[in-house]
Each structure stands twice: as C-alpha cells, then as structure tokens.
C-alpha positions in Angstrom: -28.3 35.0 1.7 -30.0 38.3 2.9 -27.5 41.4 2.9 -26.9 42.5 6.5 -28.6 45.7 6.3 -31.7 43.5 4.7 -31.6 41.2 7.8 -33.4 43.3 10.8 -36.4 44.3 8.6 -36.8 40.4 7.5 -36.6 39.8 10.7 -39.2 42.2 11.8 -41.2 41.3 9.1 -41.4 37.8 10.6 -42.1 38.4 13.7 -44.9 40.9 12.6 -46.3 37.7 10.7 -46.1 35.7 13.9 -48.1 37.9 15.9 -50.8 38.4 12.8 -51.5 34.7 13.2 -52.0 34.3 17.0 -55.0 34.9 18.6 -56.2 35.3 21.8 -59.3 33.6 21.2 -60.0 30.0 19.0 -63.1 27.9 18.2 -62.9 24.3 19.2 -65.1 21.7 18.5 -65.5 18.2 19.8 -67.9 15.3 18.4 -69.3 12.5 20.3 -69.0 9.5 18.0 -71.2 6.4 18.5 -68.9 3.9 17.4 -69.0 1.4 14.5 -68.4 -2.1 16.3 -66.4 -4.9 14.8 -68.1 -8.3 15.3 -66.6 -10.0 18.5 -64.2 -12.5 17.8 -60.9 -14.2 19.2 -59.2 -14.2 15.6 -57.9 -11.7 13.8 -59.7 -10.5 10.6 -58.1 -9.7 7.5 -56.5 -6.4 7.3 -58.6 -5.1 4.2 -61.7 -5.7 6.8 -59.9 -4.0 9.4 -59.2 -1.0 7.2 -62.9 -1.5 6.1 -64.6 -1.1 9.4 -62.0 2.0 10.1 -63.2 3.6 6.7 -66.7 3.5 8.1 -65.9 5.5 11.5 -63.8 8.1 9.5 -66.4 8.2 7.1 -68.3 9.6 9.8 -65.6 11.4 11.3 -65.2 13.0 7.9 -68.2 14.5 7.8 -68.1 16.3 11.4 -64.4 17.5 10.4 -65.8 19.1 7.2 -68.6 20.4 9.5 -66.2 22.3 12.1 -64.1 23.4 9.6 -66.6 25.4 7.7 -68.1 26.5 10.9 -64.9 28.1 11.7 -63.1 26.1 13.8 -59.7 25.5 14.4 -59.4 21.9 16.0 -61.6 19.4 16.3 -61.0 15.9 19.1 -62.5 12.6 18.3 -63.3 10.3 20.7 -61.0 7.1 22.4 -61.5 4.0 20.4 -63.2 6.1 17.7 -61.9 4.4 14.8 -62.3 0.7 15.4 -64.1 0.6 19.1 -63.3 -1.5 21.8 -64.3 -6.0 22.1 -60.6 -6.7 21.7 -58.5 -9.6 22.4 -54.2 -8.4 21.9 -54.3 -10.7 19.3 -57.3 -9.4 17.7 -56.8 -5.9 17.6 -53.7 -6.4 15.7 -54.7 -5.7 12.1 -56.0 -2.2 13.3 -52.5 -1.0 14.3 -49.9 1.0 12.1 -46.5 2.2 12.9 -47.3 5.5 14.3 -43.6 7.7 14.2 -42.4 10.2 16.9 -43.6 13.7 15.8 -40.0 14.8 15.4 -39.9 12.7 11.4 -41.5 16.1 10.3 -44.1 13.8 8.3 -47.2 14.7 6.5 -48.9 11.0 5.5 -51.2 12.7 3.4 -48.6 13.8 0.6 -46.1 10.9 1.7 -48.1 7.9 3.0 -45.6 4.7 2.5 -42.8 6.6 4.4 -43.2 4.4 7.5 -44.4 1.2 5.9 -48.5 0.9 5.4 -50.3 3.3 7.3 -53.6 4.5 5.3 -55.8 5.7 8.6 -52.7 8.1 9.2 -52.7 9.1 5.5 -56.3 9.7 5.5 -56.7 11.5 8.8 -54.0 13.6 7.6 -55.9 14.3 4.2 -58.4 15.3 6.6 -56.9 17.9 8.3 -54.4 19.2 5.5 -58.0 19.0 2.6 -60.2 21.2 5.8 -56.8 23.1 7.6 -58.1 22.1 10.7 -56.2 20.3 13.6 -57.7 17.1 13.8 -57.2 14.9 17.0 -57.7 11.0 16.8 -56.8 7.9 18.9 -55.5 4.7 17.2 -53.3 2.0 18.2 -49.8 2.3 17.6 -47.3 -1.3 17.3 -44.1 -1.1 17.9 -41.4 -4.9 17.6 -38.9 -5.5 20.0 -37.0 -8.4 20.8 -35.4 -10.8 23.1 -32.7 -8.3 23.9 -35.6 -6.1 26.0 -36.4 -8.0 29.2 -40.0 -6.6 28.7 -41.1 -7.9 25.2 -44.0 -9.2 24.9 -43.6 -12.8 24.0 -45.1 -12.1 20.5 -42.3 -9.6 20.0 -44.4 -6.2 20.1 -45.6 -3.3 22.2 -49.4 -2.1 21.0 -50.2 0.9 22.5 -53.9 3.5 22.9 -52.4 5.6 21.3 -53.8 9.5 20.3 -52.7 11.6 17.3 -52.7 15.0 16.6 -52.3 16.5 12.4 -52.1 20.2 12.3 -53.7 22.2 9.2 -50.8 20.9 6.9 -51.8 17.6 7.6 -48.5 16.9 9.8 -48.2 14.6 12.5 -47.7 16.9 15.5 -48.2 15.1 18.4 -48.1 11.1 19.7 -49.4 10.4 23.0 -49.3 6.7 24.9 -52.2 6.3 27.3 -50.4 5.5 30.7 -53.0 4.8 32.8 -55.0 1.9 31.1 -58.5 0.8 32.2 -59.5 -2.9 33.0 -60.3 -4.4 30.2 -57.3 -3.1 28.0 -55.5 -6.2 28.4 -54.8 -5.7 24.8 -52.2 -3.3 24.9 -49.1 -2.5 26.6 -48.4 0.1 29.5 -45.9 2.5 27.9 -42.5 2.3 29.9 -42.6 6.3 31.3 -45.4 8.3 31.5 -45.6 10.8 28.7 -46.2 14.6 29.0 -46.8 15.5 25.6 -47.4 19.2 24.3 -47.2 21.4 20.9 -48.0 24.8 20.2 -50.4 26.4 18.1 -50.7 30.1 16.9 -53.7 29.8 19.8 -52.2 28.7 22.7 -50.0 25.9 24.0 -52.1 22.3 24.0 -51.4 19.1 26.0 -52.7 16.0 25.6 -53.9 12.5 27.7 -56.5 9.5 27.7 -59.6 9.0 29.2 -58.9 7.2 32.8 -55.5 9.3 32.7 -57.3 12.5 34.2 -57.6 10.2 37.5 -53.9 10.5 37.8 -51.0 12.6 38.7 -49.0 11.9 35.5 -49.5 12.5 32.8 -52.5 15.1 33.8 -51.4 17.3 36.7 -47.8 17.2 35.2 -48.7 18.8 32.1 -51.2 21.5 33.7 -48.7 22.5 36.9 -45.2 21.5 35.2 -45.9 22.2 31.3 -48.2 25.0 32.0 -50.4 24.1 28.7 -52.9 26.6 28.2 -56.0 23.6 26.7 -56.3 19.9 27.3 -57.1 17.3 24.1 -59.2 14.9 26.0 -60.3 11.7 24.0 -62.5 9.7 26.2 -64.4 6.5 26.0 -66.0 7.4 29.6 -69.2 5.3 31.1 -71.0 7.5 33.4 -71.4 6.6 37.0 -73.5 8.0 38.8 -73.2 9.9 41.5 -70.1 11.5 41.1 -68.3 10.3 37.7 -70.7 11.7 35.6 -69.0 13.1 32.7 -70.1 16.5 32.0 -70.1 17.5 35.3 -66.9 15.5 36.1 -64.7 16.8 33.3 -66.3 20.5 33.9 -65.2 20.5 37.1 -62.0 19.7 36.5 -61.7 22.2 33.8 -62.4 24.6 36.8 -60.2 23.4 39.5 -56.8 23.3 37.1 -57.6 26.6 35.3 -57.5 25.6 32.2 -59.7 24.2 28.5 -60.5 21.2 28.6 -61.4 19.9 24.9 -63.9 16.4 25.9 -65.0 14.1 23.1 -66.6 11.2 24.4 -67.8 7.4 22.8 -71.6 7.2 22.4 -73.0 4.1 22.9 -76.0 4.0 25.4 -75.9 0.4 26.6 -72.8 1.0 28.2 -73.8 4.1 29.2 -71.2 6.6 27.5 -72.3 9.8 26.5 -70.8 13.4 28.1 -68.8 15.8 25.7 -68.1 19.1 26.0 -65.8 22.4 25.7 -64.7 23.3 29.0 -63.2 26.7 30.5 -62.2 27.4 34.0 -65.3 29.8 34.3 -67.6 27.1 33.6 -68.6 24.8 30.6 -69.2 26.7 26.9 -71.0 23.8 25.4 -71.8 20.3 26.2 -73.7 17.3 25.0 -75.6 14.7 26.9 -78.0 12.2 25.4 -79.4 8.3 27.0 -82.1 8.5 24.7 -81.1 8.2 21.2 -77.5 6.6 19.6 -76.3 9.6 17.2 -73.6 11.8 17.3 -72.9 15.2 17.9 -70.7 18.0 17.2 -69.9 20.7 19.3 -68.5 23.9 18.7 -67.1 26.8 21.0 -65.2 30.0 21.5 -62.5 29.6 23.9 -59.5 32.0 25.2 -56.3 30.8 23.6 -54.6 31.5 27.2 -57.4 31.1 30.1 -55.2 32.1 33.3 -54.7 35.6 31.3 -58.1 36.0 31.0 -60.4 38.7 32.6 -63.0 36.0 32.4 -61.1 33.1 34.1 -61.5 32.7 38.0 -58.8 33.4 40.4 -56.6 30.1 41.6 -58.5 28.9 45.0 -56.5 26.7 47.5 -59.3 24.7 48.3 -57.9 22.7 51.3 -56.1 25.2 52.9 -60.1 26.7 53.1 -61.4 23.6 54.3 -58.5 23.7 57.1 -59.6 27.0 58.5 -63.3 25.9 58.8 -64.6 25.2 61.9 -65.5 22.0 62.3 -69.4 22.4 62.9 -70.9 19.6 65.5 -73.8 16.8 62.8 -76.9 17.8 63.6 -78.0 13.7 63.0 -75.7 10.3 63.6 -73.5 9.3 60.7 -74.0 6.4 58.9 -72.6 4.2 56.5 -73.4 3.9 52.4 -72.1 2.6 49.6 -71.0 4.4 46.1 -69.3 2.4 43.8 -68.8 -0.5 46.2 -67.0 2.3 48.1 -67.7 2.8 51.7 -68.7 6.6 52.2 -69.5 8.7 56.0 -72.9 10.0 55.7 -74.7 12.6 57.3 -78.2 14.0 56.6 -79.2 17.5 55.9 -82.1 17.3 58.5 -82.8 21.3 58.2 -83.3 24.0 55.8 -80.1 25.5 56.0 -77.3 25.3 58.1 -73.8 24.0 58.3 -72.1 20.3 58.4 -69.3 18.6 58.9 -68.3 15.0 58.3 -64.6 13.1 58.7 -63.4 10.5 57.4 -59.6 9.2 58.1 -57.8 12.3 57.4 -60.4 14.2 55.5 -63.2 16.3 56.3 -65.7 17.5 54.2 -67.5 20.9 55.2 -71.1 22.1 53.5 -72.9 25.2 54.4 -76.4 25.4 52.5 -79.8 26.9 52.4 -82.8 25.1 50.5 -85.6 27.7 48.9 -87.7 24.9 50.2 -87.2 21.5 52.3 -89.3 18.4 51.3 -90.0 15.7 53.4 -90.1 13.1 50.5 -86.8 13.8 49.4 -83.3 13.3 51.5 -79.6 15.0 51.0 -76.7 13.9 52.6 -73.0 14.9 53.1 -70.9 12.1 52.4 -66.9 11.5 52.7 -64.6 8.8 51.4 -60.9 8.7 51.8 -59.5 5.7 50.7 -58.3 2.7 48.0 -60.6 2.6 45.5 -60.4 -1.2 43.7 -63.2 -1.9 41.6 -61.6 -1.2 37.9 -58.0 -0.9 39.3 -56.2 0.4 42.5 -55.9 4.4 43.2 -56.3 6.3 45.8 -59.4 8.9 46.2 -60.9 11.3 48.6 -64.1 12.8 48.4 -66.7 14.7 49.3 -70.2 14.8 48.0 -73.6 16.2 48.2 -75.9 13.6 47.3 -79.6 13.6 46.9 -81.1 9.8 48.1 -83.2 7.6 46.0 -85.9 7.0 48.5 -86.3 9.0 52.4 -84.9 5.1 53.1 -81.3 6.1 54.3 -80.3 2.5 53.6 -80.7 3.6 49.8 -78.1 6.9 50.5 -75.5 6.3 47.3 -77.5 4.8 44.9 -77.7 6.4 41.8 -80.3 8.9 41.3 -81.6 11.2 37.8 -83.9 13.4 39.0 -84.9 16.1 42.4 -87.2 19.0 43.0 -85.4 20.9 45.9 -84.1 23.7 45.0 -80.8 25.1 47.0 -80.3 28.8 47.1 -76.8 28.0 47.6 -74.1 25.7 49.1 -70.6 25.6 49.7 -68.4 22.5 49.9 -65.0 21.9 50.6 -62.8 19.4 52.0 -59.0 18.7 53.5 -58.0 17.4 50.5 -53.8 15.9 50.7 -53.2 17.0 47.7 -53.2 21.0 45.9 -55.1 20.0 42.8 -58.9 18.7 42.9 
C-alpha cells in the first residue's frame, strides 16, 4: 500500500496517463466481405466442417485485420453473417454456435480459450485483435439451454441468437449484442427477450452497437443514440439494396447525418442478392465508402473520424426537421397526383413539371415539401415528389413515412417507383422535408 503522502501524485500520475491515451480523433476501418457459403442443406454437418468453413471467412478476415492494423487503425467491423453466411435451417446452423459469455466474465479467449466450454472462433478472433491491438468487431451466433421451467424454450431446449462481438486490443471480450429486430428469413434464431442497448468505452469515444434491420427501429437504435448518447455506431450489416430509397450508402449516410453521430457500416458482398454498400460515416457527410455490382471481392476501408462528433467544429448543428416542414406553406401541385408503387408500397406522386419551383404533396398525416431548381430540364426524363405514410408488410410489419425525390424510369408515369441507376439532370439545389411524427429521421 502507497504512503498517504505518495497517494495524490499516483493519482495524478494516473489520470495524466488517462488523458495521454485519449484522443479526439481515431481511424476506423470497415471491410465488406463476400461470404464463404456452406452448401445448402437441412442436416447438420459435422462440427470440424463447421469450424472448417468458419476458418476460411476469418482467414480472410485475417488478412484485412492485419491490413487496418498496420495502416493505423484502431477498430475494424466485419460484416453480419460474416463467418458462416446465411442458407440456414435452426437445426442447421447449430454446429456454428458457441457459448458466447456476458462481457462482465473479464475473459480474453485468446490466452484462456476452454474457459466457457469449446469456443475456437472466439479464441481466434481474439488472437486477432490481442496479435494486431486492434478492436475487432464480428457477428456469430451465440446458444444458450434452457428448460421446461421457462414458458418460452424452444422445444429443443435452446435460444440461438445473431449475435455481434466486440474484442478490444487485449483480445478481451468487451461487448455482446443480440440482434432484436430479426429479418424474414431468420427463422433460425430466437428474438432475444428485451431489447439490448449495448455500449463500452474506448480511450476514443463511447461506441454502441446493433444489427443490420435494427437501424429501422426505435430500440435498440434511437435508444442508444438519444438515451446512451454513444459518440459511434458498430454497424454489421447483411443489407440488400433496394432501390429507390434503401440503398445502402446513401441510406446509412443519411442516417449518420440525421442522429449526429459515426456510423461504422460493414456490409455482406454478394452480388446476386444484391448486397454491397460500406462505409465510414460522420454527421457532416460520408468519409469513405464502397460500392461495387460488378465484381464479387472485398474491400477495406479506412478513415479518420472525431472520437466525439457533436463536439466537433466540423459536425452540423441538430435540425428539427418536422418542426421545419410544419412551418412551410403548403404550396398548391402544379399537376394532379397520382398513385405508384415502391416496394409494393403505395406512394402520393406529384411531377416536377417546371424548372424550379416549389411542391407539396400529403399523405395521411404527412406532407412532404420540395423546393428545387434544375440547371437544365429534359423532356425525356421525369422527377416526382412522392409521400408514403403507412404499414409497411413486405419482410415484416413497421410503420414508415416518407418522402422522396425520385427520378422515373421512362416519361411513362405509370413506371414512377421503379427502380432506376442512372440520370442526366442536373439540380442546382433542392430542399426536402416532411411532418415527420417522430424527432429522429
């Protein structure tokens, strides 16, 4: 023990340390992984060919982690279903699952692997990160058993979760996250009982953590941001593009921008199902992003980022978007609205019949304002403003509203909301808002 009159410089001396290790900058890196597929199949395979196929993604893996790390950065995300990919039945998928442990164990697999019973894609992602002091992000699938004594066990006595993972540069498990919100087709694992806001801290800010189809939703991904106030979002993502408006880069960009904060995106490559879109997000725009149809390899990423972006000089001031779109006038169409359809949902259209101007168009409860000027207006190309506000049910049930600016594929309105890759007009600028019911966009 430290004599008293030792104590306050020790002290000092820590905290002088502490503050030598934060930063107020930090380079992140994301890489877009196209996936290693298992053969389909209804039966489970052995679990030495289930670590097999896993060995092959983190091979890969491997090698971008090595990459960042000697580029300089400080943590890299991998993407959903990176490990083992997707073509699962529940019973299927089970030989890819280990016994993932609440952060709190204070475990490093790496030095201590059998702690928890098998668990060698822990052990070597955690090699990973402690062998390149990096934090490395990763989404497995956790098990868990239960029994007759919970009303809600599965009938083959275990939960299997989407689970992500998080190993700091000690190669310690950090942070545990349950995917909440699961899309269709995850039939093979289980909803987690309570949505999970999970956070840690890192000498460069304060990071929280979701899944893919989670950033649709209140909890976990508005909780963390307004409630937990994390300064970056981990955001592994198996996301198939869909055009107009769920296009990834510009999607997960311009949420970065609306909730003020990083947002780290590593997507799934795999161009027949249309996945592609990573990227390193900040609320003043995108820093770096990837997106590729064309070929089927994977790409790494690397930015600078502010370790806290609402202190930044950089960042953009908080905008209360609706309250805007309230105190807009509501400007008469210039053209009759129409129907169209955007992912079988059933949008208000109106056409931007001149140069410049302002429009409004209303549907239930919102309306969607646009003022714009073209440089030049075509007459083989058409623009609408579109508005949706309502139950969205194709790949589950939530609610949406939005508005859009969409370009048509044809001057046939009928084809307004069909998706579209390319257009020559050129707008000198345009402003849209809407009467959003909610504070965050």
């Amino acid at each position: 023990m430290l004599p008293s009159r030792a104590l306050l410089p020790a002290v000092l001396l820590a905290l002088a340390s502490l503050q030598a290790l934060a930063s107020d900058t930090f380079k992140a890196a994301v890489y877009e992984h196209a996936v290693i597929l298992p053969e389909p199949t209804d039966e489970p395979v052995s679990p030495s060919d289930a670590l097999a196929l896993m060995n092959k993604n983190m091979d890969v893996l491997e090698g971008a982690i090595k990459e960042a790390a000697q580029q300089g950065a400080h943590i890299i995300v991998t993407p959903e279903d990176g490990i083992y990919g997707w073509r699962f039945t529940r019973e299927s998928i089970y030989p890819y699952l280990e016994d993932i442990p609440d952060p709190v164990v204070n475990w490093i697999p790496c030095t201590d692997p059998s702690r928890f019973g098998p668990a060698p894609v822990q052990e070597r992602l955690s090699c990973m990160a402690r062998n390149n002091s990096i934090y490395v992000v990763a989404n497995i699938g956790d098990k868990k058993p239960c029994d007759s004594s919970d009303p809600n066990c599965p009938g083959d006595g275990r939960y299997q979760y989407n689970t992500d993972v998080v190993f700091d540069t000690q190669g310690k498990l950090v942070a545990r996250y349950h995917k909440y919100n699961l899309f269709e087709g995850e039939s093979h694992f289980n909803y987690p009982k309570e949505p999970e806001a999970v956070t840690f801290e890192t000498p460069f800010g304060k990071f929280g953590i979701f899944t893919c189809f989670d950033i649709l939703f209140y909890e976990p991904a508005v909780v963390l941001v307004n409630k937990m106030q994390v300064d970056t979002v981990l955001f592994p993502t198996a996301w198939m593009n869909l055009l107009p408006f769920l296009t990834a880069v510009e999607f997960h960009s311009a949420w970065a921008m609306g909730m003020r904060v990083n947002v780290l995106a590593a997507n799934t490559h795999n161009t027949s199902m249309a996945m592609t879109g990573s990227g390193i997000y900040a609320p003043a725009g995108a820093r770096t992003y990837s997106y590729n149809m064309k070929t089927e390899d994977g790409h790494l990423l690397i930015a600078e980022l502010d370790a806290h972006p609402r202190l930044s000089p950089a960042s953009p001031p908080a905008v209360s978007w609706n309250s805007y779109a309230l105190n807009v006038e509501k400007f008469s169409q210039n053209d009759h609205e129409f129907t169209g359809i955007v992912f079988e949902d059933p949008f208000t259209f109106t056409e931007l019949t001149k140069p410049g101007g302002n429009l409004t168009v209303c549907q239930k409860d919102l309306c969607c304002h646009l003022k714009y000027k073209m440089a030049d207006k075509r007459d083989d190309e058409v623009y609408v403003l579109g508005a949706f506000d309502g139950l969205h049910v194709v790949e589950g049930q939530y609610y949406l509203q939005i508005c859009t600016l969409l370009k048509c594929p044809s001057t046939n309105l009928s084809t307004c909301g069909q998706p579209v890759e390319t257009a020559q007009t050129k707008f000198e600028m345009f402003s849209l808002s809407g009467t959003f019911g909610t504070s965050y966009v």
